[in-house]
C-alpha positions as CSV (number, residue, x, y, z in Angstrom):
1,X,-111.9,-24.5,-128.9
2,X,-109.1,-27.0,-128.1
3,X,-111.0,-28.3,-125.3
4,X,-114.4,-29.0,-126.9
5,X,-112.4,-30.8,-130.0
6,X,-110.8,-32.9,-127.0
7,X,-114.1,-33.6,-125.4
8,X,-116.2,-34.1,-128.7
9,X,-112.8,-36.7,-129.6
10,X,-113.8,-38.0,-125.8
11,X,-117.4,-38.6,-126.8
12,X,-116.7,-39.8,-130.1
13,X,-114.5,-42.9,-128.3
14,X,-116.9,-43.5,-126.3
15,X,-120.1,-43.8,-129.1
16,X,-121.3,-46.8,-130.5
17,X,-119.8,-46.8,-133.1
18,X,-116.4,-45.5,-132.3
19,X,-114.9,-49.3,-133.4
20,X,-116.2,-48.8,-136.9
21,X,-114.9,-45.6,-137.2
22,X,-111.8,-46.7,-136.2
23,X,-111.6,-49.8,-138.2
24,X,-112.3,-47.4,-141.3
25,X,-109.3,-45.4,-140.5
26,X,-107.0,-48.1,-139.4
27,X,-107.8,-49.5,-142.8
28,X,-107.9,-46.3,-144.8
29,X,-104.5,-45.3,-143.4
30,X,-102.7,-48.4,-144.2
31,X,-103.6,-47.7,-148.2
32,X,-104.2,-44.4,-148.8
33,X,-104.9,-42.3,-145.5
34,X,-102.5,-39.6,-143.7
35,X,-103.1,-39.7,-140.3
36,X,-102.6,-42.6,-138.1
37,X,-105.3,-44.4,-136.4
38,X,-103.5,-43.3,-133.0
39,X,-105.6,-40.3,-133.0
40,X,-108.9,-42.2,-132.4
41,X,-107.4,-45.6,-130.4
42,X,-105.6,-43.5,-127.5
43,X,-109.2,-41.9,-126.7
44,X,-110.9,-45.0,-127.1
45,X,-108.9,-46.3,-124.8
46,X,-108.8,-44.1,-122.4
47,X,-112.7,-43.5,-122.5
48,X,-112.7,-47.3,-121.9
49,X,-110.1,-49.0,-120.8
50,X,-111.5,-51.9,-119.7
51,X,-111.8,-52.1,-124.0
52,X,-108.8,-52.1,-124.6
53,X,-107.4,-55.9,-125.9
54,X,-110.5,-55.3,-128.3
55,X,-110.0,-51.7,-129.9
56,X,-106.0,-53.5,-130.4
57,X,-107.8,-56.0,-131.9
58,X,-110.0,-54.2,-134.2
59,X,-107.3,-51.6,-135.1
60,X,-105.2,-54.5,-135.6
61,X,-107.2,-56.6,-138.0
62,X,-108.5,-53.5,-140.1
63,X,-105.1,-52.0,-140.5
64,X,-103.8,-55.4,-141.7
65,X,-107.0,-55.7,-143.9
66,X,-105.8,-52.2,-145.3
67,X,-102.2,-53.3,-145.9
68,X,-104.4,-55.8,-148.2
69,X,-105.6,-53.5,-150.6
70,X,-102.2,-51.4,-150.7
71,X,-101.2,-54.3,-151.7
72,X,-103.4,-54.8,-154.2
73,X,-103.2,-51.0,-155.0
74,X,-99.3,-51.9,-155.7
75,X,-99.9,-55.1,-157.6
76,X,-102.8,-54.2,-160.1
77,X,-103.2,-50.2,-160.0
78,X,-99.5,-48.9,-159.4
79,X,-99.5,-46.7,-162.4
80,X,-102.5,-44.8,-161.9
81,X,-103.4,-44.6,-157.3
82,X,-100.0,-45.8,-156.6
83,X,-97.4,-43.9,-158.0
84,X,-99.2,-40.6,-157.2
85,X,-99.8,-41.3,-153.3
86,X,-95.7,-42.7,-153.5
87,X,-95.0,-39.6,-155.0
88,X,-97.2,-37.7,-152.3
89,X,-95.1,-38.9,-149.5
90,X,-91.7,-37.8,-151.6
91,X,-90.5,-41.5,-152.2
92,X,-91.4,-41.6,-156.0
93,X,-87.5,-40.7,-157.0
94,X,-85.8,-43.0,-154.8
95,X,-88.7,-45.7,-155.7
96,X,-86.2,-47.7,-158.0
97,X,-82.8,-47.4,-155.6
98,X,-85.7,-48.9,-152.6
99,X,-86.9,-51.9,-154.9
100,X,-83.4,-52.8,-154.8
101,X,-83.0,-53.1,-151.1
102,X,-86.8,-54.1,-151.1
103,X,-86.0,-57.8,-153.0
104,X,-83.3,-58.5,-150.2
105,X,-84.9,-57.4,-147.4
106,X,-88.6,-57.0,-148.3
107,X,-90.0,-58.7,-145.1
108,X,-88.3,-56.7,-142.5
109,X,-89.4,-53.8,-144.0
110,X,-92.9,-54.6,-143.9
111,X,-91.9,-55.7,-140.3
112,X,-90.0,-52.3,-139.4
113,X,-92.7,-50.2,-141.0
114,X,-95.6,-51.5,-139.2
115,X,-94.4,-50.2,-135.8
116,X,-92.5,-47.1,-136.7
117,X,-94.5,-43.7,-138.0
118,X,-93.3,-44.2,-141.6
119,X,-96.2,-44.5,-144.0
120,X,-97.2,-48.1,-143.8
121,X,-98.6,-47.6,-147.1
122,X,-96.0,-46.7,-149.2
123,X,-94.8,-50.3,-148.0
124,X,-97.8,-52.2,-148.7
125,X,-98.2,-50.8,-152.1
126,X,-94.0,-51.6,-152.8
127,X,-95.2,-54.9,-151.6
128,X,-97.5,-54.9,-154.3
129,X,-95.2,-53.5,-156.5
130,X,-92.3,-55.8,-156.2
131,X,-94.7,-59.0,-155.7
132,X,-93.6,-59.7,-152.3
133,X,-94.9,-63.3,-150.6
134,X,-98.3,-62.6,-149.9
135,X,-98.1,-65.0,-146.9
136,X,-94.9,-63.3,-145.8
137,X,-96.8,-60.0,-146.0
138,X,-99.7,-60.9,-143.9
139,X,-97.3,-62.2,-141.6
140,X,-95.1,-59.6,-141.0
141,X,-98.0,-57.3,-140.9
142,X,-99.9,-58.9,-138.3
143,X,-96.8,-59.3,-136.0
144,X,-96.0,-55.5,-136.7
145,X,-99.4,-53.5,-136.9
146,X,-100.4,-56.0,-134.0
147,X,-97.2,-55.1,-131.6
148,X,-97.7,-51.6,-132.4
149,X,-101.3,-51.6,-131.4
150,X,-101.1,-53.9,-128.2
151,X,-98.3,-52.1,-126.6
152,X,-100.0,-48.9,-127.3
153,X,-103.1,-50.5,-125.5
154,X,-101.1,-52.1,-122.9
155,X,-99.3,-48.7,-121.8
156,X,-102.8,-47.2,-121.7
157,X,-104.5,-49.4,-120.2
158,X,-101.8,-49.7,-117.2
159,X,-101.2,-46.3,-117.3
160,X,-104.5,-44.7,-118.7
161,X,-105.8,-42.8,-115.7
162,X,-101.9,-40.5,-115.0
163,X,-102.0,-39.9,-118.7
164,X,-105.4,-38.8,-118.9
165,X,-105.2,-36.6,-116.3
166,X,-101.9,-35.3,-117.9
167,X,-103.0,-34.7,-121.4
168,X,-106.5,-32.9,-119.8
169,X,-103.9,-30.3,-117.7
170,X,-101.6,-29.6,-120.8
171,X,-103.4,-30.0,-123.2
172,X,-102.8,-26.7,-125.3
173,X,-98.7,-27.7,-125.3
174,X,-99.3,-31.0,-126.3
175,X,-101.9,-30.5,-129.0
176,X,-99.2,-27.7,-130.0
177,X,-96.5,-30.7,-129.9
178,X,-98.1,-33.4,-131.5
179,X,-98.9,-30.2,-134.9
180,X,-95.7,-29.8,-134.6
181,X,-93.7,-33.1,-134.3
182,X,-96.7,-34.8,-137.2
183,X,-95.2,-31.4,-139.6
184,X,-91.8,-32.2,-138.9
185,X,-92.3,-35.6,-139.5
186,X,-93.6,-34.9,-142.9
187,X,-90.5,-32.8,-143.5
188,X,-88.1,-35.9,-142.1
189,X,-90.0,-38.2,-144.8
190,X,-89.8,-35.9,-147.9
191,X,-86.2,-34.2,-147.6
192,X,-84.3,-37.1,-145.2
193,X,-85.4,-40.2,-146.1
């Protein structure tokens, strides 16, 4: 079963329309969405390398298009889709100690976010939230989502081939690691941070 979900993922990066569906997720996860656009963009690229400045770009643009309407979702809607998907991600009791650090240091947060697997949207809707810039926003966001994607794309694309080959020989223990790393992750962000 593992294997067909890795070849229909395979098939689905190379369709058509695999650079809508990934702009749709890249945006959705930068708002209101779980799972990272990773899961679509490493396939893609691999699939077609010789694609990959574009898919960076795409994932790029739409994730920072995303961090728009978290924004918005802070600055206008906080109360009622807001607060609930902060407290979703276990940051709603520590929300007033982080709008502390937030005014201080608000664009290096947006800037640290964008490239590390915290939930990018919790930070674009604080952005919101606490009004930040909306020029130093887009900035930092674009610099961030943008470094995260391209170096992503760049590995692959340098390295696509070895790691394809790898991932399509273990594939069992690393879908088994990635389940178990994305849990623990969720643990990390509710109890540690």
């Amino acid at each position: 079963m593992l294997r067909r979900l890795y070849d229909w993922t395979m098939d689905l990066a190379g369709h058509r329309h695999a650079l809508l569906a990934l702009a749709v997720i890249s945006f959705a996860e930068s708002s209101v969405f779980p799972i990272p656009p990773d899961i679509l963009m490493i396939p893609m690229i691999l699939a077609a390398p010789h694609r990959a400045w574009l898919i960076a770009t795409v994932c790029t643009l739409a994730s920072v298009a995303g961090g728009l309407a978290g924004y918005a979702i802070g600055a206008l809607l906080f109360d009622t889709v807001g607060q609930p998907i902060v407290a979703f991600y276990g940051y709603l009791d520590r929300f007033a100690e982080f709008q502390q650090r937030y005014e201080e240091w608000g664009a290096w947060i947006v800037a640290g976010a964008g490239v590390t697997p915290f939930p990018y949207k919790v930070i674009t809707i604080t952005s919101g939230v606490m009004n930040l810039d909306l020029l130093v926003f887009v900035i930092a966001s674009v610099l961030s989502r943008g470094a995260r994607f391209f170096i992503l794309a760049a590995l692959l694309w340098k390295f696509g081939p070895p790691i394809r080959s790898f991932i399509e020989r273990y594939l069992p223990w690393l879908a088994t690691l990635f389940f178990v790393l994305l849990f623990a992750g969720f643990v990390a962000i509710r109890y540690l941070v």
